[in-house]
C-alpha positions as a Markdown table, in Angstrom:
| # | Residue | x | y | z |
|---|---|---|---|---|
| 1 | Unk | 12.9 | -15.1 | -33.3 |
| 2 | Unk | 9.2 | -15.9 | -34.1 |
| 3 | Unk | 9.7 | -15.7 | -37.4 |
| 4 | Unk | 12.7 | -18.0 | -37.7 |
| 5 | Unk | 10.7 | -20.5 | -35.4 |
| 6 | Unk | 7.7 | -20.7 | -37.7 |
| 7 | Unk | 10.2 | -21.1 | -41.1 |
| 8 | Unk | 11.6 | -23.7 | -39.6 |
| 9 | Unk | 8.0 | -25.0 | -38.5 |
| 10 | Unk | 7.1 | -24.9 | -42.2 |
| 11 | Unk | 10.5 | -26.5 | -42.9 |
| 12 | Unk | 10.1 | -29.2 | -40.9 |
| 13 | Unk | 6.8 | -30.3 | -42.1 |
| 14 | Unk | 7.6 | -30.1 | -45.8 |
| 15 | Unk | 10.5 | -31.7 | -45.7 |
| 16 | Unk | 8.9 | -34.8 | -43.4 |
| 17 | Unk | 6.1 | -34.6 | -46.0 |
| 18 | Unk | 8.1 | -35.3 | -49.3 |
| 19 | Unk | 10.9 | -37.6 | -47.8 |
| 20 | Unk | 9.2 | -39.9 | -46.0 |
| 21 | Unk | 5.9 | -39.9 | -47.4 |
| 22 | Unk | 5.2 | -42.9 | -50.2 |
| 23 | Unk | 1.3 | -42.2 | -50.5 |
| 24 | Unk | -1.4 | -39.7 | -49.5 |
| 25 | Unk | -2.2 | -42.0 | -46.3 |
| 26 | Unk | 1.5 | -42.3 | -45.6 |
| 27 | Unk | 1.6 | -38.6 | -46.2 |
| 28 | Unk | -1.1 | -38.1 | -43.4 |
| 29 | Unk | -0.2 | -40.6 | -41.0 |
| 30 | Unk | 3.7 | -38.3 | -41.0 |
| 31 | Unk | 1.2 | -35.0 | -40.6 |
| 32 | Unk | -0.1 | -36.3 | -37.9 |
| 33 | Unk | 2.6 | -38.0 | -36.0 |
| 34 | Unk | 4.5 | -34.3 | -36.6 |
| 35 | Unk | 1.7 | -32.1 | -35.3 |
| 36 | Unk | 0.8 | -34.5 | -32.3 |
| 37 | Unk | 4.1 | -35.4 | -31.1 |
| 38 | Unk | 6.0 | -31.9 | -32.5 |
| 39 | Unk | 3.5 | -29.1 | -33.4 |
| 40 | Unk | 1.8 | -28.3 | -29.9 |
| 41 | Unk | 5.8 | -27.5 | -28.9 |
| 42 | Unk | 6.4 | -25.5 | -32.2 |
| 43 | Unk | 3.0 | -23.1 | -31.4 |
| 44 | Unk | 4.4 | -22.7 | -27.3 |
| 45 | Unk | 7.7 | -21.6 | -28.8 |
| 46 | Unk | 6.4 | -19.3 | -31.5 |
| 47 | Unk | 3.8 | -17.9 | -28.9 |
| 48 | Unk | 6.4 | -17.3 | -26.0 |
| 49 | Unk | 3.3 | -17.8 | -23.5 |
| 50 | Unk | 4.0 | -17.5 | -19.9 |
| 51 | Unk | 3.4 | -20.6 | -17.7 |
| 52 | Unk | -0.1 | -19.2 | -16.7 |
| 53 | Unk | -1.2 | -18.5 | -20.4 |
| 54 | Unk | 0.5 | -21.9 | -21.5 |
| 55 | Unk | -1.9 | -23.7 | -18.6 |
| 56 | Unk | -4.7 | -22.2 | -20.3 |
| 57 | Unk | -3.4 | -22.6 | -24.1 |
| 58 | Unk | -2.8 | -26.2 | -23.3 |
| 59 | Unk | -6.8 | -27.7 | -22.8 |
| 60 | Unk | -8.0 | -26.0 | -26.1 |
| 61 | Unk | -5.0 | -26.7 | -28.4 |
| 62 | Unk | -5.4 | -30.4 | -27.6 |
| 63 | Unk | -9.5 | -30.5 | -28.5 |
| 64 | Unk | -8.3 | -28.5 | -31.2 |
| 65 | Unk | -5.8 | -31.2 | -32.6 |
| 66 | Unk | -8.1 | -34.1 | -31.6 |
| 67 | Unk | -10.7 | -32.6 | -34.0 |
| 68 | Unk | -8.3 | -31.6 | -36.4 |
| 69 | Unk | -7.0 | -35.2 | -37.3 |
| 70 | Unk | -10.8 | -35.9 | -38.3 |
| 71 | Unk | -10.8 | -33.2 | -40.7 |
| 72 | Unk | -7.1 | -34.2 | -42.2 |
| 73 | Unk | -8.3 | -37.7 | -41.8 |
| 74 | Unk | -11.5 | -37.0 | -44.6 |
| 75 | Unk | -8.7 | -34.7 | -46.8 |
| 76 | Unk | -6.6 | -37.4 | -47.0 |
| 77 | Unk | -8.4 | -39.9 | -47.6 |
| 78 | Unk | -10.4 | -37.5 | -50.8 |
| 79 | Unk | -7.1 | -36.6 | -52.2 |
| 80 | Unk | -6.0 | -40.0 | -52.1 |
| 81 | Unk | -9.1 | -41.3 | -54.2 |
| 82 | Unk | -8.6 | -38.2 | -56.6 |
| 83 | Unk | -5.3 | -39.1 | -57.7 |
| 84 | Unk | -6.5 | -43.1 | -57.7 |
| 85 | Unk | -9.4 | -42.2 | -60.2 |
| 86 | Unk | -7.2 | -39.9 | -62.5 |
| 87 | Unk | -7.6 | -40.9 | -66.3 |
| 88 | Unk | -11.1 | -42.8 | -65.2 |
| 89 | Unk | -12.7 | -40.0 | -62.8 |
| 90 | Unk | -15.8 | -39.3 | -64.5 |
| 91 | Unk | -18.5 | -36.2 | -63.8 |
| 92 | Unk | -20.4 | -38.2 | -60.7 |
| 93 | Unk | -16.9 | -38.6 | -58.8 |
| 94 | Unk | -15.1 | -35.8 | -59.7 |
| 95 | Unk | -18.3 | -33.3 | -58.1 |
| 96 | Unk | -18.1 | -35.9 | -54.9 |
| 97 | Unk | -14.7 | -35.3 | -54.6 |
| 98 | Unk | -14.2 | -31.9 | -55.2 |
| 99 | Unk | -17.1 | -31.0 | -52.9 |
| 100 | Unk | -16.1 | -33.1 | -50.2 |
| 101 | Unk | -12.8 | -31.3 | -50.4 |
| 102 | Unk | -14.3 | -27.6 | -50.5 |
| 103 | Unk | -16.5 | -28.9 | -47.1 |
| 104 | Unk | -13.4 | -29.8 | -45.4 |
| 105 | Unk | -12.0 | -27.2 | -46.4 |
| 106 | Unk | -15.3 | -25.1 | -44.7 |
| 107 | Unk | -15.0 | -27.1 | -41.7 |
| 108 | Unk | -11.4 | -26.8 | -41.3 |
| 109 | Unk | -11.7 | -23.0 | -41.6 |
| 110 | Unk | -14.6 | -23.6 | -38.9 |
| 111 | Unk | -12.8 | -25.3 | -36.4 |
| 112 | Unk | -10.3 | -22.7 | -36.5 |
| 113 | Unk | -12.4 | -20.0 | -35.9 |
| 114 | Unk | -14.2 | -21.6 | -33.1 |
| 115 | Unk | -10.8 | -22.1 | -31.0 |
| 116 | Unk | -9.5 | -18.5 | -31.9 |
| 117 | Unk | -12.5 | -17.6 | -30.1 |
| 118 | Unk | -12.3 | -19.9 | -27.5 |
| 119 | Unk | -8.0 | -18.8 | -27.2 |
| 120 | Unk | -9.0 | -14.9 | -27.5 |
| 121 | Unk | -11.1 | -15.5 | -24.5 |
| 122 | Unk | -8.4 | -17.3 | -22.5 |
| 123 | Unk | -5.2 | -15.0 | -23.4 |
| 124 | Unk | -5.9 | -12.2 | -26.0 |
| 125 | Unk | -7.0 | -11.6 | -29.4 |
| 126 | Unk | -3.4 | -11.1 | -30.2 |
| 127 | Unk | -2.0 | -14.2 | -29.0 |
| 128 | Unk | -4.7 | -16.2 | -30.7 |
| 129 | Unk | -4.2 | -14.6 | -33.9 |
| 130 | Unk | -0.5 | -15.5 | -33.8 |
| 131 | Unk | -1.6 | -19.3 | -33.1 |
| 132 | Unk | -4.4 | -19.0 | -36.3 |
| 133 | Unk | -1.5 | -17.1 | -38.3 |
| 134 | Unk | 1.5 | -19.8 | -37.8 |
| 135 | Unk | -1.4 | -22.6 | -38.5 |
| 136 | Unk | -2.5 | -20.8 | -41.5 |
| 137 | Unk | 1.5 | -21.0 | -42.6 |
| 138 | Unk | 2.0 | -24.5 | -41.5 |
| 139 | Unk | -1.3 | -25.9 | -43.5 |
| 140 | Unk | -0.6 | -23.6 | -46.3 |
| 141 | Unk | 2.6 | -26.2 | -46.5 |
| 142 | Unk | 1.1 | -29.0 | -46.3 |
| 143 | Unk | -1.6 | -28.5 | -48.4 |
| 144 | Unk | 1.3 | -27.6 | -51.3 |
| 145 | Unk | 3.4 | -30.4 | -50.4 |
| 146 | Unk | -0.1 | -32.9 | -51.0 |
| 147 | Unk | -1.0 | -30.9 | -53.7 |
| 148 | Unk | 2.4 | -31.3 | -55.7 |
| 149 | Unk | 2.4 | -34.8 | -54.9 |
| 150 | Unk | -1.0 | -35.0 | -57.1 |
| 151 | Unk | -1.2 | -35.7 | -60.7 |
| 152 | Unk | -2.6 | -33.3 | -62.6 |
| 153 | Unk | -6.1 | -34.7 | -64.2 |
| 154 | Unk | -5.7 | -35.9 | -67.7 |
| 155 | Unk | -7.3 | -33.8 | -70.4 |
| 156 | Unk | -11.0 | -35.1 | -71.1 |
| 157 | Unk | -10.9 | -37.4 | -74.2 |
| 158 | Unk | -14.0 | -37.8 | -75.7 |
């Protein structure tokens, strides 16, 4: 059952991503109205917590969305100046860029391990590992679905 909840998790959010997304930002603002509105009921499903550990999953899943949109907010708004720039991204920008990317990509990865601390405390190492293991899935999709939406750079012409 767990696994058929998180394919259609990953479903879900590709298929919102590539039909009704025109631009990166449009892409973004659907991540987010999915995961706020949808996601925090995907993860409960896929986690089968009782009502006590769902009281206590509850409080840190929602500080962990709220700081999550930041960190999707910057990636967003990166990839959407990296495919902007294409043919005329030059040494200074493309460095900015990509290492912008590779931070949020650092702080992402940070965030995460701060709540699957914070969740290992409240209901078990197990549990939380499930939560970081169907987000790890679910961003994994996303980050495709952006990705495949993303010109490739134009060949240096010099």
């Amino acid at each position: 059952m767990k696994k058929s909840i998180l394919i259609a998790a990953i479903a879900m959010v590709a298929f919102t991503i590539n039909t009704r997304a025109q631009s990166f930002k449009d892409e973004l603002d659907v991540v987010q109205t999915v995961w706020g509105k949808n996601k925090k009921q995907i993860t409960l499903d896929f986690l089968q917590l009782s009502p006590e550990e769902a009281a206590k999953f509850g409080p840190i899943y929602d500080e962990y969305l709220e700081a999550r949109k930041k960190v999707t907010m910057v990636r967003g708004e990166a990839m959407q100046t990296f495919a902007a720039a294409n043919a005329q991204l030059d040494d200074a920008t493309a460095q900015k860029l990509v290492t912008t990317l590779m931070k949020n990509n650092d702080n992402l990865a940070g965030l995460q391990s701060k709540t699957f601390k914070k969740l290992s405390k409240a209901l078990s190492p197990v549990k939380a590992a499930q939560w970081w293991q169907l987000e790890s899935y679910i961003d994994a999709e996303i980050r495709a679905a952006i990705l495949g939406e993303l010109p490739l750079l134009e060949p240096v012409k010099k």
